[in-house]
C-alpha beads as a LAMMPS data file, in Angstrom:
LAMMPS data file: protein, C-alpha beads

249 atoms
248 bonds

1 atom types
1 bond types

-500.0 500.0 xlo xhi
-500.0 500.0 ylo yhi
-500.0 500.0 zlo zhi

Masses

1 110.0

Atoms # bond

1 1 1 -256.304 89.118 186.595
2 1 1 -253.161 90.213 184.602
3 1 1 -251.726 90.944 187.784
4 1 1 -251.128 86.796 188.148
5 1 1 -250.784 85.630 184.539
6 1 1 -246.817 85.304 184.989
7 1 1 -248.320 81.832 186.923
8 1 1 -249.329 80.338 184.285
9 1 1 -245.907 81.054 182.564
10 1 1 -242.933 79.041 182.153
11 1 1 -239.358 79.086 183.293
12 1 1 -236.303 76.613 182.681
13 1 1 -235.574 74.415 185.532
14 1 1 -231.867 72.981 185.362
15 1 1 -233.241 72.774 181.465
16 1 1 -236.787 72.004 181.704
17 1 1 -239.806 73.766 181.601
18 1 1 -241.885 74.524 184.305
19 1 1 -245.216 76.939 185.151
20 1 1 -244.483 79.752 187.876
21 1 1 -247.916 78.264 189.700
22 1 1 -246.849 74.314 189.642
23 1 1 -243.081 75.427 191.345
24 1 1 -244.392 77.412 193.623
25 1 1 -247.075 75.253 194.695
26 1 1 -245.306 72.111 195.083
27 1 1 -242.841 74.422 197.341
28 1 1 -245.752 75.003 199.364
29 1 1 -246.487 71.601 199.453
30 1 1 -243.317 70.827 200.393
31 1 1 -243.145 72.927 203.321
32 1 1 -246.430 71.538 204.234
33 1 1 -245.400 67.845 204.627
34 1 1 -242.833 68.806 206.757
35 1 1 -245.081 71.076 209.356
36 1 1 -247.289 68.426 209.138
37 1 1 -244.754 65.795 210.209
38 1 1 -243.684 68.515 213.014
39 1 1 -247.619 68.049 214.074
40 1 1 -247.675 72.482 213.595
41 1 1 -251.261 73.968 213.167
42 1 1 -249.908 76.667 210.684
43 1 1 -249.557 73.343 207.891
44 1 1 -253.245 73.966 206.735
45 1 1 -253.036 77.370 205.863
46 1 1 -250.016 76.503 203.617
47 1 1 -251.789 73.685 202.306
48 1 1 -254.508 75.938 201.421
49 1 1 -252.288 78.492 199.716
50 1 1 -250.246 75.677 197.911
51 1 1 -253.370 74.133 196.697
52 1 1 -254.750 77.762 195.098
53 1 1 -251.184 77.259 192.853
54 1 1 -251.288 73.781 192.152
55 1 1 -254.953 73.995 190.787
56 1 1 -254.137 76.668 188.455
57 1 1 -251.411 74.808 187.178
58 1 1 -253.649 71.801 187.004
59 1 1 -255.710 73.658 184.725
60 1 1 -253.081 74.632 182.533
61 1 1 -252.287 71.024 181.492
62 1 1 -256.139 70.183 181.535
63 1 1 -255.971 67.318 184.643
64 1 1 -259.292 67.706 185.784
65 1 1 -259.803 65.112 188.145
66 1 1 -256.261 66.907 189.828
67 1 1 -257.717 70.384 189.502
68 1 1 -260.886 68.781 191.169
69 1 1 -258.558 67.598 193.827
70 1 1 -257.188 70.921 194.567
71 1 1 -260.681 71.926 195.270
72 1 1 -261.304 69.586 197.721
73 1 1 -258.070 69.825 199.673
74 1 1 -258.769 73.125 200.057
75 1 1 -262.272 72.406 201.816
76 1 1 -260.900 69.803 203.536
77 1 1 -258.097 71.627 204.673
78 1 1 -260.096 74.593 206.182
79 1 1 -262.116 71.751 207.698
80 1 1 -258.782 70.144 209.145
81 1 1 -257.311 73.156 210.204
82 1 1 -260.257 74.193 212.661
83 1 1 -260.198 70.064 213.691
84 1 1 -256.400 70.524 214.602
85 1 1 -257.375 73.714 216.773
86 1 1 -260.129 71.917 218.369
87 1 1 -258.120 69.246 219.872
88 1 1 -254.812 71.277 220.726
89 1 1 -257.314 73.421 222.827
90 1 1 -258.673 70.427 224.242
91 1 1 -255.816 68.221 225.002
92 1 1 -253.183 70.632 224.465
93 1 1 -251.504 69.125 221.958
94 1 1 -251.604 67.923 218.590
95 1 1 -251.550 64.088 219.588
96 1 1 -251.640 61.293 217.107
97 1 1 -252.514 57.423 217.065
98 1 1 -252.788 54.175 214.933
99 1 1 -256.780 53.966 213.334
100 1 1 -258.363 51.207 214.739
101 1 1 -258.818 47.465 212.198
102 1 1 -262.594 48.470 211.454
103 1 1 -261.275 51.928 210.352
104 1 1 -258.715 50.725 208.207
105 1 1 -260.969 48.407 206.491
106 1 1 -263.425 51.328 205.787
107 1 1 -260.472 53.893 204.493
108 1 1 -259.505 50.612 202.264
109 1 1 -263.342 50.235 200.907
110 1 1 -263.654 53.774 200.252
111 1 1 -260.136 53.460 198.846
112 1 1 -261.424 51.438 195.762
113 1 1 -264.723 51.980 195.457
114 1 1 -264.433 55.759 195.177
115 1 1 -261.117 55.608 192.606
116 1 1 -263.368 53.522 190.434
117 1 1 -266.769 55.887 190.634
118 1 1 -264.977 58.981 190.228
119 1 1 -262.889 57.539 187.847
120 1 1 -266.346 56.747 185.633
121 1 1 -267.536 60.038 186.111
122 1 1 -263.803 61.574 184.352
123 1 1 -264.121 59.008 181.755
124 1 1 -267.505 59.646 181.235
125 1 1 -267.562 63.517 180.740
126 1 1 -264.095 63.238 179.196
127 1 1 -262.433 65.289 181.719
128 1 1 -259.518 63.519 182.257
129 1 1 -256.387 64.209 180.138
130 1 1 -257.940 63.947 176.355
131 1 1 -260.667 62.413 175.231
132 1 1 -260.670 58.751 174.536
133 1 1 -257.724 58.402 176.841
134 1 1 -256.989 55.502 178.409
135 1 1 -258.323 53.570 181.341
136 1 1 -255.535 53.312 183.284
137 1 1 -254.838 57.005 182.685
138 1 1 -258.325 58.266 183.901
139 1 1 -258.345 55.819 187.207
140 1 1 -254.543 57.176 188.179
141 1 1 -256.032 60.326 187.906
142 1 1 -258.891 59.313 189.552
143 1 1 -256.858 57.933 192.529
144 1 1 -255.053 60.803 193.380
145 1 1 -258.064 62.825 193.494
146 1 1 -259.686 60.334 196.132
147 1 1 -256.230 59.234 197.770
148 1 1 -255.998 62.743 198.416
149 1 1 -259.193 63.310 200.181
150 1 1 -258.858 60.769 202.382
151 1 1 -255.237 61.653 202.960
152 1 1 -256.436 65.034 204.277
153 1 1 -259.130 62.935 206.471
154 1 1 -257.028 60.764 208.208
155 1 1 -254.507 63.552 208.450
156 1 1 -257.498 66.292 210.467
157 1 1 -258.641 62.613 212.566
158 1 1 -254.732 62.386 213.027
159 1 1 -254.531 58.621 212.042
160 1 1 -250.658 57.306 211.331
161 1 1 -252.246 56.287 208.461
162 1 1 -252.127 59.268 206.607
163 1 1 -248.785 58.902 205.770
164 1 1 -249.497 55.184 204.085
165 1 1 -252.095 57.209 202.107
166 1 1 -249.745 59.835 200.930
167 1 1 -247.404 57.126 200.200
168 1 1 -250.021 55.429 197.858
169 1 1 -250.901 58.587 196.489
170 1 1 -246.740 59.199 195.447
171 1 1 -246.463 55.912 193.990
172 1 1 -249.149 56.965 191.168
173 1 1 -248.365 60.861 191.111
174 1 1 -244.537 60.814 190.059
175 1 1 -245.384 58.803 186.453
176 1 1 -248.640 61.214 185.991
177 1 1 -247.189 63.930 186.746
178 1 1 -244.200 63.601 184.590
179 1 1 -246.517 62.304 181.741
180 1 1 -248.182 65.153 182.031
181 1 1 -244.938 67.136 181.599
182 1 1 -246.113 68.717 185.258
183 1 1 -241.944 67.414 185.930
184 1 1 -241.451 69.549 188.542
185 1 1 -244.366 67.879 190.298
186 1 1 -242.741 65.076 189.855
187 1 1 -239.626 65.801 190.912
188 1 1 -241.496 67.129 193.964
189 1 1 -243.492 63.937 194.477
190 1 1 -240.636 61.444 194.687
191 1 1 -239.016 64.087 197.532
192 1 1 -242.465 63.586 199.342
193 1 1 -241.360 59.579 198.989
194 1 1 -238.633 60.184 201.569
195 1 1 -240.672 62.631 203.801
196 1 1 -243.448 59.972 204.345
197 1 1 -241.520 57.611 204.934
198 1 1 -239.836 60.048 208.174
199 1 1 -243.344 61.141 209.022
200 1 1 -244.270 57.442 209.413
201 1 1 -241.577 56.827 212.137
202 1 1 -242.286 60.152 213.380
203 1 1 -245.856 59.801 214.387
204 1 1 -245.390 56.503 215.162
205 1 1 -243.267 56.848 217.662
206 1 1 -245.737 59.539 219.120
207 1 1 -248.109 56.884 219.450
208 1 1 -246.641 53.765 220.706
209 1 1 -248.460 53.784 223.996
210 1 1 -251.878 53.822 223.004
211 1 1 -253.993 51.003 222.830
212 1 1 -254.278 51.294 219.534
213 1 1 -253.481 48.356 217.073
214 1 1 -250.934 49.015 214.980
215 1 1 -249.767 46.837 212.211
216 1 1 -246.153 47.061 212.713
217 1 1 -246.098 46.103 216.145
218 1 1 -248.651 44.136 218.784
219 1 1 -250.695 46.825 220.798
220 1 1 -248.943 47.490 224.187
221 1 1 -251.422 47.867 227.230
222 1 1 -249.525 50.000 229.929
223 1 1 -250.855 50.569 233.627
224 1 1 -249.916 52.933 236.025
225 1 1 -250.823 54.834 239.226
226 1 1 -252.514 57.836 239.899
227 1 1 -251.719 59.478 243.304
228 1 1 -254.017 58.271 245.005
229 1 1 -252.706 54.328 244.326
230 1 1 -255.375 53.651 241.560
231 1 1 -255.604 52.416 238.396
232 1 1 -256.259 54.872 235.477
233 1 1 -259.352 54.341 234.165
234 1 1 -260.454 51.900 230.836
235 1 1 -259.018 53.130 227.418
236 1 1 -256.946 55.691 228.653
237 1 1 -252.591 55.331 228.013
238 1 1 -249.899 56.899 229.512
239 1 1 -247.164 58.813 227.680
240 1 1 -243.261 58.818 228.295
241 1 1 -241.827 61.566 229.585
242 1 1 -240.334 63.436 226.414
243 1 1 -242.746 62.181 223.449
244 1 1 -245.310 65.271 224.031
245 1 1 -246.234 66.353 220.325
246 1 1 -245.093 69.617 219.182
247 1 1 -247.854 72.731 218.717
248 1 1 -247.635 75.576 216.471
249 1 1 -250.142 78.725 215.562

Bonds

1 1 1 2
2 1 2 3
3 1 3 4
4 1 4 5
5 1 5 6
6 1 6 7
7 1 7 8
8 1 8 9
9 1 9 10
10 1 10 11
11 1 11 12
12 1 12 13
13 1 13 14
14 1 14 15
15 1 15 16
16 1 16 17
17 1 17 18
18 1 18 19
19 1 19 20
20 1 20 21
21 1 21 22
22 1 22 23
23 1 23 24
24 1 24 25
25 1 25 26
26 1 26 27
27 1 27 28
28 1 28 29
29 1 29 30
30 1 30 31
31 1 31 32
32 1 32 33
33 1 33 34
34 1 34 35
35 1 35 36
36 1 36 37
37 1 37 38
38 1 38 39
39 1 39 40
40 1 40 41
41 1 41 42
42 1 42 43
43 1 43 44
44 1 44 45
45 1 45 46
46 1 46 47
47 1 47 48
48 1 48 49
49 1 49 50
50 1 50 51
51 1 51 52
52 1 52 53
53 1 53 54
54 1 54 55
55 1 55 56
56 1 56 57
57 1 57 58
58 1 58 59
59 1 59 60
60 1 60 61
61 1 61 62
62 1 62 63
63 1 63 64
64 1 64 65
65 1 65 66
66 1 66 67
67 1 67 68
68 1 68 69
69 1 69 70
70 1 70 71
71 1 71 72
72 1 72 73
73 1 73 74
74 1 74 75
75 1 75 76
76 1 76 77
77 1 77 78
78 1 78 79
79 1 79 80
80 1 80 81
81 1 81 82
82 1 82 83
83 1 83 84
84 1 84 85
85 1 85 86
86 1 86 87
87 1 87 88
88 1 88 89
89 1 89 90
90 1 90 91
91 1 91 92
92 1 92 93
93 1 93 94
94 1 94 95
95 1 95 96
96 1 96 97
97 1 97 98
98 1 98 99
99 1 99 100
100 1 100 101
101 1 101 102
102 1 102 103
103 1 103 104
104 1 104 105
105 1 105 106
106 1 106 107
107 1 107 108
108 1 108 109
109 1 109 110
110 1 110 111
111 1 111 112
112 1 112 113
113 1 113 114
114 1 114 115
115 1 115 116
116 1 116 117
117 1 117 118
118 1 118 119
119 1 119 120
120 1 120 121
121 1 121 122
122 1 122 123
123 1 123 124
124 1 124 125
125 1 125 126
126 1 126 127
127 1 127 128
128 1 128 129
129 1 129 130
130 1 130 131
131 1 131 132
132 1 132 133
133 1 133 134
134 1 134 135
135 1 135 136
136 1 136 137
137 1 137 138
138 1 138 139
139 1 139 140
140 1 140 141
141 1 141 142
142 1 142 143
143 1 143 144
144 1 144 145
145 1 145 146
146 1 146 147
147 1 147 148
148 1 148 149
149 1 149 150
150 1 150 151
151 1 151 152
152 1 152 153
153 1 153 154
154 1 154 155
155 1 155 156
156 1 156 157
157 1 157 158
158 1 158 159
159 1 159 160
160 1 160 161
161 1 161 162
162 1 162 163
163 1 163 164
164 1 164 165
165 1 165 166
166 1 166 167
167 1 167 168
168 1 168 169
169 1 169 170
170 1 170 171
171 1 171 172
172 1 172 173
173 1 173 174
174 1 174 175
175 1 175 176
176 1 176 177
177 1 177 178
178 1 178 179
179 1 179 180
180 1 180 181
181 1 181 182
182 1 182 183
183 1 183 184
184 1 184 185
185 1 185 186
186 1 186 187
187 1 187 188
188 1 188 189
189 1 189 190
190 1 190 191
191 1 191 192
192 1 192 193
193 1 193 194
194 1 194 195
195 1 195 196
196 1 196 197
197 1 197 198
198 1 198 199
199 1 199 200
200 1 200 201
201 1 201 202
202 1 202 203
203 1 203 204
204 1 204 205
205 1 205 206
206 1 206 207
207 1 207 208
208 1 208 209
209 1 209 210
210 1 210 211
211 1 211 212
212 1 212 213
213 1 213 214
214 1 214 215
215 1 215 216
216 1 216 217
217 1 217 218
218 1 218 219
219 1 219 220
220 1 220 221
221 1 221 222
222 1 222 223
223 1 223 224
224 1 224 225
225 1 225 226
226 1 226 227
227 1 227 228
228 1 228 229
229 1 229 230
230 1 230 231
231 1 231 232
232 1 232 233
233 1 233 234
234 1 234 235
235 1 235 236
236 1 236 237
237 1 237 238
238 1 238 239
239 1 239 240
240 1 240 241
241 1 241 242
242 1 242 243
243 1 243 244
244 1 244 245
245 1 245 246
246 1 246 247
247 1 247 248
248 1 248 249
Protein backbone atom coordinates (compact mmCIF):
# COMPACT_ATOMS: atom_id res chain seq x y z
CA UNK A 1 0.00 0.00 0.00
CA UNK A 2 3.02 2.34 0.68
CA UNK A 3 3.92 1.72 -2.72
CA UNK A 4 0.89 4.47 -3.72
CA UNK A 5 0.75 6.77 -0.69
CA UNK A 6 2.71 9.61 -2.71
CA UNK A 7 -1.25 9.87 -4.23
CA UNK A 8 -2.60 11.04 -1.58
CA UNK A 9 0.24 13.70 -1.30
CA UNK A 10 0.42 17.16 -2.32
CA UNK A 11 2.34 19.25 -4.78
CA UNK A 12 2.23 23.12 -5.70
CA UNK A 13 0.43 23.86 -8.81
CA UNK A 14 1.46 27.41 -10.28
CA UNK A 15 1.13 28.03 -6.21
CA UNK A 16 -1.57 25.87 -5.09
CA UNK A 17 -1.90 22.72 -3.61
CA UNK A 18 -2.94 19.77 -5.17
CA UNK A 19 -3.07 15.65 -4.36
CA UNK A 20 -0.85 13.47 -6.85
CA UNK A 21 -4.32 11.22 -7.29
CA UNK A 22 -6.85 14.35 -8.07
CA UNK A 23 -4.05 15.72 -11.01
CA UNK A 24 -3.60 12.75 -12.36
CA UNK A 25 -7.05 11.72 -12.49
CA UNK A 26 -8.60 14.69 -13.87
CA UNK A 27 -5.70 14.22 -16.67
CA UNK A 28 -7.25 11.04 -17.30
CA UNK A 29 -10.41 12.50 -17.43
CA UNK A 30 -9.34 14.86 -19.64
CA UNK A 31 -8.04 12.63 -22.16
CA UNK A 32 -11.20 10.77 -21.82
CA UNK A 33 -13.62 13.54 -22.97
CA UNK A 34 -11.71 13.99 -25.84
CA UNK A 35 -11.63 10.07 -27.07
CA UNK A 36 -14.99 10.15 -26.27
CA UNK A 37 -15.79 13.11 -28.53
CA UNK A 38 -13.46 11.20 -31.23
CA UNK A 39 -16.28 8.27 -30.67
CA UNK A 40 -12.70 5.79 -29.76
CA UNK A 41 -13.52 2.52 -27.78
CA UNK A 42 -10.17 2.82 -25.78
CA UNK A 43 -12.17 6.09 -23.72
CA UNK A 44 -13.62 3.54 -21.13
CA UNK A 45 -10.63 2.00 -20.07
CA UNK A 46 -9.21 5.51 -19.32
CA UNK A 47 -12.28 6.42 -17.71
CA UNK A 48 -11.91 3.48 -15.58
CA UNK A 49 -8.30 4.19 -14.65
CA UNK A 50 -9.07 7.99 -14.11
CA UNK A 51 -11.92 7.15 -11.92
CA UNK A 52 -9.56 4.62 -9.54
CA UNK A 53 -7.53 8.30 -8.97
CA UNK A 54 -10.25 10.56 -8.64
CA UNK A 55 -11.98 8.34 -5.92
CA UNK A 56 -8.99 8.22 -3.84
CA UNK A 57 -8.69 11.74 -3.96
CA UNK A 58 -12.36 12.00 -3.21
CA UNK A 59 -11.70 10.29 -0.12
CA UNK A 60 -9.04 12.41 0.92
CA UNK A 61 -11.29 15.51 1.19
CA UNK A 62 -14.20 13.25 2.60
CA UNK A 63 -16.90 13.90 -0.60
CA UNK A 64 -18.70 10.87 -0.27
CA UNK A 65 -21.45 11.15 -2.49
CA UNK A 66 -18.24 11.97 -5.25
CA UNK A 67 -16.26 9.00 -4.01
CA UNK A 68 -19.64 7.06 -4.44
CA UNK A 69 -19.68 8.42 -7.91
CA UNK A 70 -16.35 7.14 -8.79
CA UNK A 71 -17.68 3.80 -7.93
CA UNK A 72 -20.31 3.81 -10.16
CA UNK A 73 -18.57 5.23 -13.20
CA UNK A 74 -16.40 2.64 -12.93
CA UNK A 75 -19.29 -0.09 -13.21
CA UNK A 76 -20.85 1.77 -15.59
CA UNK A 77 -17.96 2.26 -17.56
CA UNK A 78 -16.99 -1.49 -17.83
CA UNK A 79 -20.68 -1.82 -18.70
CA UNK A 80 -20.27 0.96 -21.51
CA UNK A 81 -17.18 -0.18 -22.76
CA UNK A 82 -18.46 -3.82 -23.71
CA UNK A 83 -21.90 -1.72 -25.10
CA UNK A 84 -19.48 0.36 -27.40
CA UNK A 85 -17.85 -3.04 -28.66
CA UNK A 86 -21.14 -4.54 -29.20
CA UNK A 87 -22.35 -2.10 -31.65
CA UNK A 88 -18.96 -1.27 -33.53
CA UNK A 89 -19.03 -5.12 -34.23
CA UNK A 90 -22.44 -4.84 -35.29
CA UNK A 91 -22.68 -1.79 -37.35
CA UNK A 92 -19.14 -1.14 -37.66
CA UNK A 93 -18.96 1.89 -36.20
CA UNK A 94 -19.43 3.81 -33.21
CA UNK A 95 -22.62 5.74 -34.54
CA UNK A 96 -24.50 8.27 -32.53
CA UNK A 97 -28.09 9.96 -32.54
CA UNK A 98 -30.50 12.49 -30.82
CA UNK A 99 -32.72 10.38 -27.80
CA UNK A 100 -36.07 10.36 -28.73
CA UNK A 101 -38.91 13.22 -26.62
CA UNK A 102 -40.17 10.22 -24.33
CA UNK A 103 -36.46 9.52 -23.50
CA UNK A 104 -35.59 12.87 -22.69
CA UNK A 105 -38.47 13.29 -20.46
CA UNK A 106 -37.44 10.08 -18.54
CA UNK A 107 -33.47 11.14 -18.27
CA UNK A 108 -35.17 14.62 -16.97
CA UNK A 109 -37.47 12.63 -14.24
CA UNK A 110 -34.72 10.56 -13.15
CA UNK A 111 -32.70 13.78 -13.31
CA UNK A 112 -34.56 15.22 -10.19
CA UNK A 113 -35.99 12.67 -8.54
CA UNK A 114 -32.75 10.74 -8.01
CA UNK A 115 -30.54 14.16 -7.01
CA UNK A 116 -33.15 14.62 -4.35
CA UNK A 117 -33.26 10.73 -2.93
CA UNK A 118 -29.69 10.32 -2.95
CA UNK A 119 -29.24 13.56 -1.77
CA UNK A 120 -31.52 12.41 1.55
CA UNK A 121 -29.65 9.43 1.93
CA UNK A 122 -25.98 11.84 2.20
CA UNK A 123 -27.79 14.12 4.43
CA UNK A 124 -29.15 11.53 6.32
CA UNK A 125 -26.01 9.38 7.19
CA UNK A 126 -23.98 12.60 7.18
CA UNK A 127 -21.79 11.61 4.43
CA UNK A 128 -21.60 14.53 2.60
CA UNK A 129 -18.89 17.15 3.35
CA UNK A 130 -19.38 17.63 7.39
CA UNK A 131 -22.01 17.02 9.35
CA UNK A 132 -24.82 19.45 9.60
CA UNK A 133 -23.77 20.88 6.29
CA UNK A 134 -25.91 22.53 4.27
CA UNK A 135 -28.71 21.62 1.93
CA UNK A 136 -27.62 23.02 -0.98
CA UNK A 137 -24.17 21.55 -0.33
CA UNK A 138 -25.38 17.87 0.08
CA UNK A 139 -27.88 18.05 -3.17
CA UNK A 140 -24.75 19.58 -5.43
CA UNK A 141 -23.06 16.76 -4.27
CA UNK A 142 -25.79 14.71 -4.73
CA UNK A 143 -26.20 15.84 -8.40
CA UNK A 144 -23.00 15.11 -9.60
CA UNK A 145 -23.15 11.72 -8.29
CA UNK A 146 -26.51 11.05 -10.31
CA UNK A 147 -25.65 13.54 -13.29
CA UNK A 148 -22.82 11.38 -13.61
CA UNK A 149 -24.50 8.10 -13.89
CA UNK A 150 -26.70 9.02 -16.29
CA UNK A 151 -23.99 10.85 -18.17
CA UNK A 152 -22.20 7.49 -18.54
CA UNK A 153 -25.79 5.99 -19.68
CA UNK A 154 -26.59 8.12 -22.33
CA UNK A 155 -22.95 8.17 -23.26
CA UNK A 156 -22.82 3.65 -23.63
CA UNK A 157 -26.76 4.23 -25.46
CA UNK A 158 -24.76 6.97 -27.46
CA UNK A 159 -27.49 9.71 -27.04
CA UNK A 160 -26.18 13.52 -28.07
CA UNK A 161 -27.44 14.08 -24.92
CA UNK A 162 -24.69 13.09 -22.97
CA UNK A 163 -22.91 16.00 -23.58
CA UNK A 164 -26.02 18.34 -22.15
CA UNK A 165 -25.58 16.04 -19.10
CA UNK A 166 -21.93 16.60 -18.69
CA UNK A 167 -22.62 20.15 -19.24
CA UNK A 168 -25.11 20.18 -16.24
CA UNK A 169 -22.87 18.20 -14.31
CA UNK A 170 -19.81 21.19 -14.96
CA UNK A 171 -22.03 23.88 -14.08
CA UNK A 172 -22.29 22.42 -10.33
CA UNK A 173 -18.71 20.69 -10.19
CA UNK A 174 -16.36 23.83 -10.76
CA UNK A 175 -17.87 25.79 -7.35
CA UNK A 176 -17.75 22.22 -5.38
CA UNK A 177 -14.87 21.35 -6.37
CA UNK A 178 -13.05 24.49 -5.63
CA UNK A 179 -14.96 24.69 -2.24
CA UNK A 180 -13.70 21.71 -1.55
CA UNK A 181 -10.16 23.00 -2.24
CA UNK A 182 -10.18 19.84 -4.95
CA UNK A 183 -8.91 23.33 -7.35
CA UNK A 184 -7.35 21.42 -9.71
CA UNK A 185 -10.66 19.68 -10.32
CA UNK A 186 -11.88 22.66 -10.85
CA UNK A 187 -9.67 24.05 -12.99
CA UNK A 188 -10.19 20.78 -14.88
CA UNK A 189 -13.98 21.05 -14.88
CA UNK A 190 -14.35 24.48 -16.47
CA UNK A 191 -11.77 22.99 -19.44
CA UNK A 192 -14.46 20.15 -19.76
CA UNK A 193 -16.97 23.45 -20.29
CA UNK A 194 -15.32 24.05 -23.67
CA UNK A 195 -14.91 20.31 -24.64
CA UNK A 196 -18.73 19.70 -24.30
CA UNK A 197 -19.60 22.25 -25.85
CA UNK A 198 -17.21 20.78 -29.22
CA UNK A 199 -18.50 17.32 -28.48
CA UNK A 200 -22.06 18.70 -28.85
CA UNK A 201 -21.43 19.95 -32.47
CA UNK A 202 -19.39 17.01 -32.98
CA UNK A 203 -21.90 14.30 -32.51
CA UNK A 204 -24.39 16.29 -33.74
CA UNK A 205 -23.30 16.65 -36.83
CA UNK A 206 -22.82 12.75 -36.90
CA UNK A 207 -26.36 12.51 -36.53
CA UNK A 208 -28.21 14.93 -38.58
CA UNK A 209 -29.78 12.38 -40.85
CA UNK A 210 -31.57 10.30 -38.58
CA UNK A 211 -35.02 10.53 -37.86
CA UNK A 212 -34.41 11.40 -34.72
CA UNK A 213 -35.90 14.64 -33.10
CA UNK A 214 -33.56 16.85 -32.14
CA UNK A 215 -34.17 20.02 -30.30
CA UNK A 216 -31.98 22.27 -32.18
CA UNK A 217 -33.27 21.58 -35.43
CA UNK A 218 -36.75 19.93 -37.02
CA UNK A 219 -36.12 16.12 -37.76
CA UNK A 220 -35.12 15.69 -41.48
CA UNK A 221 -36.75 12.55 -43.22
CA UNK A 222 -34.39 11.62 -46.22
CA UNK A 223 -35.31 8.94 -49.00
CA UNK A 224 -33.27 7.30 -51.32
CA UNK A 225 -32.80 4.32 -53.68
CA UNK A 226 -31.49 1.08 -53.31
CA UNK A 227 -30.27 -0.62 -56.56
CA UNK A 228 -32.85 -2.18 -57.31
CA UNK A 229 -35.12 1.35 -57.62
CA UNK A 230 -36.76 0.90 -54.11
CA UNK A 231 -37.36 2.66 -51.26
CA UNK A 232 -35.30 1.84 -48.09
CA UNK A 233 -37.31 0.46 -45.71
CA UNK A 234 -39.35 2.38 -42.49
CA UNK A 235 -36.98 3.96 -39.82
CA UNK A 236 -33.94 3.45 -41.51
CA UNK A 237 -31.60 7.00 -42.70
CA UNK A 238 -29.03 7.42 -44.98
CA UNK A 239 -25.62 8.93 -44.20
CA UNK A 240 -23.45 11.47 -46.32
CA UNK A 241 -20.64 10.37 -47.78
CA UNK A 242 -17.76 11.52 -45.30
CA UNK A 243 -19.68 11.67 -41.76
CA UNK A 244 -18.79 7.80 -40.95
CA UNK A 245 -17.86 7.90 -37.10
CA UNK A 246 -14.40 7.21 -36.17
CA UNK A 247 -13.44 3.57 -34.33
CA UNK A 248 -10.67 2.89 -32.08
CA UNK A 249 -9.46 -0.41 -29.92
Amino acid sequence: MSTFQWLNEQFSFFGVPVYWSDFLGNILALATVWLALRRLLVAWPVQILGSVLLLIASLNVHLGGNAARQIVIIASASWGWATWRRSREREGAINVRWATWRERAVLIAVMAAGTFAFGALLKSTDASFYPGAPWWMVLADAWIFVGSILAMYTQARRYVEFWFVWLAVDLVGVPLAIHSQLYFSGIVYAIFFVMVVIGIRDWASHSKDQEIASPLEPAVVLESRNENGASPAAGSYVTRPGTETATGS
